[in-house]
FILO-342576 format. One record per residue (C-alpha): residue in three letters; z, y, x. Coordinates in steps of 0.1 Angstrom, whole numbers, padded with zeros to 4 digits, always signed. Example, Ala and Ser with C-alpha at 12.3 -4.5 7.8 and 13.67 -1.06 7.14 Angstrom:
<sites>
ALA+0078-0045+0123/SER+0071-0011+0137/
</sites>
This chain:
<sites>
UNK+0094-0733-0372/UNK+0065-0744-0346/UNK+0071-0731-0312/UNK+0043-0710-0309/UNK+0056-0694-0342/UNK+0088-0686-0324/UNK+0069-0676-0292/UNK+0051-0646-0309/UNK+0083-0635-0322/UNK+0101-0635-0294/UNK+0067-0614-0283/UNK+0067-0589-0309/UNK+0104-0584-0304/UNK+0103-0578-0265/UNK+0074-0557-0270/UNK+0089-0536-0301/UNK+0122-0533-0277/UNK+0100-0521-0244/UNK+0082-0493-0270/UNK+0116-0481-0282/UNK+0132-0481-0245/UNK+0100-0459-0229/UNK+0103-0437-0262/UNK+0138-0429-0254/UNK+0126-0424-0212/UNK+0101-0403-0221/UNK+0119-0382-0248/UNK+0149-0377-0220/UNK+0126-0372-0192/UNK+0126-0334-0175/UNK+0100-0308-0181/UNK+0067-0314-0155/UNK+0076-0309-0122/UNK+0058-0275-0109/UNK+0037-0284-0081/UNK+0027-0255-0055/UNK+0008-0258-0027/UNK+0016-0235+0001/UNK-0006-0228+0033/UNK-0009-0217+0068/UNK-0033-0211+0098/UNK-0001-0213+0119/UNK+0017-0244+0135/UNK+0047-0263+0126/UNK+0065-0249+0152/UNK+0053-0208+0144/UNK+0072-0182+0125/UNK+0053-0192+0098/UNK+0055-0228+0099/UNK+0093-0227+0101/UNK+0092-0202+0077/UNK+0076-0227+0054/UNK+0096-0252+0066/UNK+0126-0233+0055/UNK+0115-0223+0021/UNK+0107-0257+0017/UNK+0141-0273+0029/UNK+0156-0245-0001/UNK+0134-0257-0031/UNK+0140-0292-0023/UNK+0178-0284-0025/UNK+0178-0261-0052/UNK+0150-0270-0076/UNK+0146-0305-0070/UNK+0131-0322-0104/UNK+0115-0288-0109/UNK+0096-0279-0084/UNK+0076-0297-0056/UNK+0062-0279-0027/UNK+0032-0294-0008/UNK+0032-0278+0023/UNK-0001-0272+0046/UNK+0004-0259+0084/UNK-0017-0253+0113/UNK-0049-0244+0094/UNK-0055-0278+0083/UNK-0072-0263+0047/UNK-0084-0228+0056/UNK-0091-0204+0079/UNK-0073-0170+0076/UNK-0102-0156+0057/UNK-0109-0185+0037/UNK-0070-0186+0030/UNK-0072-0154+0007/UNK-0099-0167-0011/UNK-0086-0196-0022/UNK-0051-0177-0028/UNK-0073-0156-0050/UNK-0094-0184-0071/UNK-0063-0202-0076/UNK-0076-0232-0049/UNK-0036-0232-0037/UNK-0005-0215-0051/UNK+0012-0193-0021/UNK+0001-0191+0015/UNK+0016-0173+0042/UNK-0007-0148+0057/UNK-0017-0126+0087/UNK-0015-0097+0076/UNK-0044-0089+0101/UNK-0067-0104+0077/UNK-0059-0086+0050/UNK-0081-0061+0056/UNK-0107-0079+0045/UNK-0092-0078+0010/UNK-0084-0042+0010/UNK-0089-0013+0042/UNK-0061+0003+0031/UNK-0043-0020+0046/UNK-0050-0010+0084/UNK-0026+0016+0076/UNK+0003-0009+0091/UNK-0018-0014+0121/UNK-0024+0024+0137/UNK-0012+0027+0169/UNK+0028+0038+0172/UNK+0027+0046+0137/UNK+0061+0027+0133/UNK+0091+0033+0159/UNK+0106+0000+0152/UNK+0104-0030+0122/UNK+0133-0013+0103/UNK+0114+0015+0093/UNK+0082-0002+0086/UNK+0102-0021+0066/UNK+0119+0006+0046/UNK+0079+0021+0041/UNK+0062-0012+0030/UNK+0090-0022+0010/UNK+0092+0015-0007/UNK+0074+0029-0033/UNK+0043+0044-0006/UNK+0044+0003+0006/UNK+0042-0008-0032/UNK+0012+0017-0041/UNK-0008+0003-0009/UNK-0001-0032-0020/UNK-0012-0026-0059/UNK-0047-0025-0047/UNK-0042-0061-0037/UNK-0024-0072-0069/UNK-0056-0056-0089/UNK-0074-0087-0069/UNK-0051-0114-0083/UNK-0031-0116-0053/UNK+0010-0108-0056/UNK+0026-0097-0027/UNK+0057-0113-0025/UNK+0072-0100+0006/UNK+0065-0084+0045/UNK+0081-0098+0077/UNK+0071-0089+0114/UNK+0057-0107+0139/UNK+0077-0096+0165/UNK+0064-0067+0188/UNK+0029-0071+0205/UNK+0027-0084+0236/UNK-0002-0078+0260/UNK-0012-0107+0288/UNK-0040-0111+0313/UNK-0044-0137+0343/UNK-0056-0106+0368/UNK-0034-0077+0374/UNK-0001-0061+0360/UNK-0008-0036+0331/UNK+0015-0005+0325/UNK-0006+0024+0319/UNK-0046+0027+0302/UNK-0064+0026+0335/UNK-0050-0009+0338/UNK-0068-0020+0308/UNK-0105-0010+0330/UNK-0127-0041+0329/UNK-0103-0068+0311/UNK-0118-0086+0284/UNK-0090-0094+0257/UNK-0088-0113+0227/UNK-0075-0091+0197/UNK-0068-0108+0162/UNK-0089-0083+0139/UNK-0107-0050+0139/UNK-0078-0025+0141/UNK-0064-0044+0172/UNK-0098-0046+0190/UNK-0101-0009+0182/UNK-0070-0002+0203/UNK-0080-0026+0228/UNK-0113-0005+0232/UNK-0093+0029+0235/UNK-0074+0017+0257/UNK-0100+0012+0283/UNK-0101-0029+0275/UNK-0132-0047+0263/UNK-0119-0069+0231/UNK-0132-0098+0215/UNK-0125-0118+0185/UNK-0121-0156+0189/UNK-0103-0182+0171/UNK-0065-0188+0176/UNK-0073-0223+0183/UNK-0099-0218+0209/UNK-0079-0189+0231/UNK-0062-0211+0250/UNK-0092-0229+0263/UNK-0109-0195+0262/UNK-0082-0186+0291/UNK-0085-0212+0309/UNK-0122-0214+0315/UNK-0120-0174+0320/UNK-0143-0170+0292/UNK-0114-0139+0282/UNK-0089-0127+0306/UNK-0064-0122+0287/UNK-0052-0116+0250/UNK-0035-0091+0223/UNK-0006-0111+0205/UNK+0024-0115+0186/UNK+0057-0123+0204/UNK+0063-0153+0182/UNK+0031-0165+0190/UNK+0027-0164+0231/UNK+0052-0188+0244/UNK+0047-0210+0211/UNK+0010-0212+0217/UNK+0018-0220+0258/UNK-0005-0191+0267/UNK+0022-0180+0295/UNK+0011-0211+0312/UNK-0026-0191+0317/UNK-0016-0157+0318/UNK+0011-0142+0341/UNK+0009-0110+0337/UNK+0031-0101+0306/UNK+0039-0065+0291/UNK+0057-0059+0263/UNK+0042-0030+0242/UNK+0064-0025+0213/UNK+0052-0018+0181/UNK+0016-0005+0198/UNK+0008-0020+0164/UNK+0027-0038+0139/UNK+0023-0075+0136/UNK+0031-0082+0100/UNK+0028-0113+0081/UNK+0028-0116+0041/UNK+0041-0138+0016/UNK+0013-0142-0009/UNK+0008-0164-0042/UNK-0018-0159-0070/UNK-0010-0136-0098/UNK-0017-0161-0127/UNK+0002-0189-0117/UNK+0030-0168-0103/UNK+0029-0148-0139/UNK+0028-0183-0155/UNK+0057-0203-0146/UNK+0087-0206-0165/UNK+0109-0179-0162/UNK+0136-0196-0150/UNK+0118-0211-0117/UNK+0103-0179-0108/UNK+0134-0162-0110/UNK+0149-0192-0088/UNK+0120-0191-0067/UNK+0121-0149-0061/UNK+0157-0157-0049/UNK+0145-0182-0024/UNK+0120-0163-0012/UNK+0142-0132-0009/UNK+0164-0158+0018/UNK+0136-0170+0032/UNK+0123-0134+0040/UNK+0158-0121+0054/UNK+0158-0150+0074/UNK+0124-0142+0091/UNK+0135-0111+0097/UNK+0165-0116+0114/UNK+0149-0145+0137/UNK+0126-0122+0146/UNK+0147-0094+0160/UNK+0166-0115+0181/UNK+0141-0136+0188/UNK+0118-0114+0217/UNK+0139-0107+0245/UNK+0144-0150+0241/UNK+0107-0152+0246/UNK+0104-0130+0274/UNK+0129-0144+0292/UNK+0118-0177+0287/UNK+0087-0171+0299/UNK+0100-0151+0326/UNK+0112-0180+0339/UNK+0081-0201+0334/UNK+0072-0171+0364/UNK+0055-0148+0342/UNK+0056-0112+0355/UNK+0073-0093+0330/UNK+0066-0053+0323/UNK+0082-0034+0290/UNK+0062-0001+0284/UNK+0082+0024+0291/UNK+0091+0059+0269/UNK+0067+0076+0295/UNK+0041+0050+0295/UNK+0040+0051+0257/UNK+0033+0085+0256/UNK-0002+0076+0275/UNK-0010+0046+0251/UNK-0004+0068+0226/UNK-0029+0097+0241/UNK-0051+0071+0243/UNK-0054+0058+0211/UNK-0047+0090+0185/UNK-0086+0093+0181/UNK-0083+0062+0156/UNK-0062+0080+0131/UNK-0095+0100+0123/UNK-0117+0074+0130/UNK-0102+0054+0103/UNK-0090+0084+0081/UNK-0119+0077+0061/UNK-0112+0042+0050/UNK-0079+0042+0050/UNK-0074+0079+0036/UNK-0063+0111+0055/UNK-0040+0116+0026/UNK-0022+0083+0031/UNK-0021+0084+0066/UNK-0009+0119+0064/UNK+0020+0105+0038/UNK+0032+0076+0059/UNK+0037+0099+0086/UNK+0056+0122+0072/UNK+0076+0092+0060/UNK+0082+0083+0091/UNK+0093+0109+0105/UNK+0117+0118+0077/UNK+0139+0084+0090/UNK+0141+0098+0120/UNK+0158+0133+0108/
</sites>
């Protein structure tokens, strides 16, 4: 036999061999990975970047093979409002969301914002997560957007670079950066002037006294260094509820194989818990932190409440018609019932 002769055997051979061996890889190989892009305006080091992080480090453990999460912090795809609508067109798979700009879905959802409507985060909890939370929430679902679970924000801390603030008449003449229309609204009836800027130009905004001060999570001040520009600090509870969401689009969330959503809803259950937990403990941490970064501290007092709350009741009927008296008028009673 001429060598060539044998050379194109030993050709055919190889390559028959190398077909048979990728058959067998292929045949053996898993199921496609499910690949889920997640977002967030919020940095690394944010609730909801770590909260990311964290749902992350669990699907990497858990469902590795199966799932692959490409994660997105720190706004570096959307802006909040942009966010939804790509959650919503299917752009991305999950995001999660301030629940501030949710509004702009559905107003409905400034219910979770009024003024004192919640005494603490365990009973807004027990309401969004109830059956009157659920109906709220189905008008978002009806947009291709599933819910997938509430955590707070922490309680709502007030700052300026002027003057202590303890009672309404301190709020005369500030002008303070509020995160969405509900919050300005309470700003305003307080006696404040509010504005609406980016979260990633306040800082700059404070420090060229363009604002003088700002309405804001507690998991966002120290985090976003805006003690180190305003030194006047009060702590004003729930004055509204700073709630975040879990969000992913309906389709692909409806679409993926039984088994990884139910692996995923587990995840996301710890994930939430987690959040939660973090966040109780994690206030008085931040004051005192910033405390002693020499930040003037003030917690609104029982009494003081009382005036914020006089204040600001004329925005349950100024909103009663886009929210709905009836709701409103439901939620309270809610509330109330936990505290019989």
């Amino acid at each position: 036999m001429k060598k060539g002769s044998r050379n194109t055997i030993v050709f055919v051979i190889s390559l028959i061999l190398l077909l048979a061996i990728t058959s067998l890889s292929v045949s053996a190989a898993p199921a496609d990975t499910v690949k889920i892009k997640v977002t967030t305006v919020q940095l690394d080091n944010q609730q909801m970047g770590k909260g990311i992080a964290l749902f992350k480090q669990l699907v990497d453990e858990r469902l590795a093979g199966k799932v692959e999460l490409l994660t997105y912090t720190g706004g570096q795809l959307y802006s909040n409002a942009e966010e939804l609508e790509a959650i919503k067109n299917g752009d991305i798979e999950m995001c999660f969301a301030v629940g501030s700009t949710m509004t702009t879905l559905d107003p409905t959802m400034s219910i979770f914002k009024l003024p004192y409507l919640f005494p603490n985060a365990d009973v807004a909890y027990a309401i969004m997560d109830g059956e009157i939370g659920q109906n709220i929430l189905a008008n978002i679902h009806k947009q291709g957007i599933n819910v997938l679970g509430a955590f707070s924000s922490g309680s709502v801390i007030i700052s300026n670079s002027s003057h202590p603030i303890q009672m309404p008449a301190d709020f005369s003449g500030l002008k303070l950066r509020a995160s969405g229309k509900m919050e300005s609204a309470i700003i305003d009836a307080l006696g404040g002037v509010s504005t609406v800027i980016p979260s990633e130009e306040t800082y700059t905004g404070l420090q060229q006294k363009v604002v003088d001060g700002l309405a804001t999570p507690s998991t966002v001040f120290a985090v976003r260094k805006y003690h180190e520009v305003n030194k006047f600090v009060t702590n004003a509870g729930l004055l509204y509820w700073p709630v975040g969401f879990i969000l992913a689009n309906d389709a692909f969330w409806n679409d993926l194989p039984e088994d990884v959503r139910t692996d995923l809803s587990a995840i996301i259950t710890e994930v939430l818990a987690t959040m939660r937990a973090d966040d109780a403990k994690e206030v008085q941490e931040m004051l005192t932190y910033v405390e002693s970064e020499g930040c003037e501290i003030h917690t609104v007092t029982p009494e003081e409440a009382e005036a914020w709350k006089e204040a600001t009741k004329g925005l349950y009927d100024e909103y009663a018609d886009s929210i709905g008296a009836d709701l409103i008028e439901t939620v309270e009673k809610a509330v109330a019932d936990f505290g019989e």
